[in-house]
N, C-alpha and C positions, 0 to 999 in steps of 0.2 A: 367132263365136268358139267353139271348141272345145273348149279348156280344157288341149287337149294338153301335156304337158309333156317336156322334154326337160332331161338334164345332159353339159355337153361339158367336155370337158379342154383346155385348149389352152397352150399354150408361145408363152409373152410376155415381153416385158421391160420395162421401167419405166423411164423417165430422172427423175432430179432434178436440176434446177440448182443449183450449188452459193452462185449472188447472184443478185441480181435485173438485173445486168448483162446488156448485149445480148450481148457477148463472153465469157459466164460458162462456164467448165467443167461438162461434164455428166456426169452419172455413170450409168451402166444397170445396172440391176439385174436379171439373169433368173430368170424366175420362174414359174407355171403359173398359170393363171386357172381358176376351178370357176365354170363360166357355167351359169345359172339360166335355162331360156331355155321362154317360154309362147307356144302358137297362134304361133312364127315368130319371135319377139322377145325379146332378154335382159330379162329384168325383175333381176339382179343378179348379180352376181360379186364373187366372194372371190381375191384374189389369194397365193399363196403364192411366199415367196422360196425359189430354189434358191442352195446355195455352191457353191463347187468341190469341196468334201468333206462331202456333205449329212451329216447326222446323226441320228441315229434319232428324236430330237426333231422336224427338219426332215419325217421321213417320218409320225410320228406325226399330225403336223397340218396335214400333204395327205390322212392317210386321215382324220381328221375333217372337215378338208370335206368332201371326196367325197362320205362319211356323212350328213352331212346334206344335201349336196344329193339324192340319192337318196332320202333319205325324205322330201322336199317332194313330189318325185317320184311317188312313189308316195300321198300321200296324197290325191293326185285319181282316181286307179285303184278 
């Protein structure tokens, strides 16, 4: 192991079932993943929702994660 550390961004979406029904309505949520990712491997991610009219809120707290993933980041450097 290495210790290498890496931060990816990546565009995902989420489904939730709406009942525990086999035939249950799903819902997708799209959203951006802040992947934590050591020596090769996610060790965690933070998901962040997108709307269709994001909000400066919605942007504020993609750039806190980012932030913090960065600076896990870097604190093996």
């Amino acid at each position: 192991m290495t210790g290498e550390r890496r931060v990816r961004l990546v565009v995902s979406s989420r489904e939730v079932s709406i009942s525990a029904e086999p035939d249950s309505e799903v819902l997708r949520y799209p959203g951006i993943s802040v992947v934590r990712v050591q020596d090769g491997q996610p060790v965690t991610q933070t998901w962040v929702p997108l709307g269709t009219l994001p909000s400066f809120a919605d942007d504020e707290t993609l750039i806190a994660a980012w932030r913090a993933a960065l600076q896990w980041r870097q604190a093996c450097a």
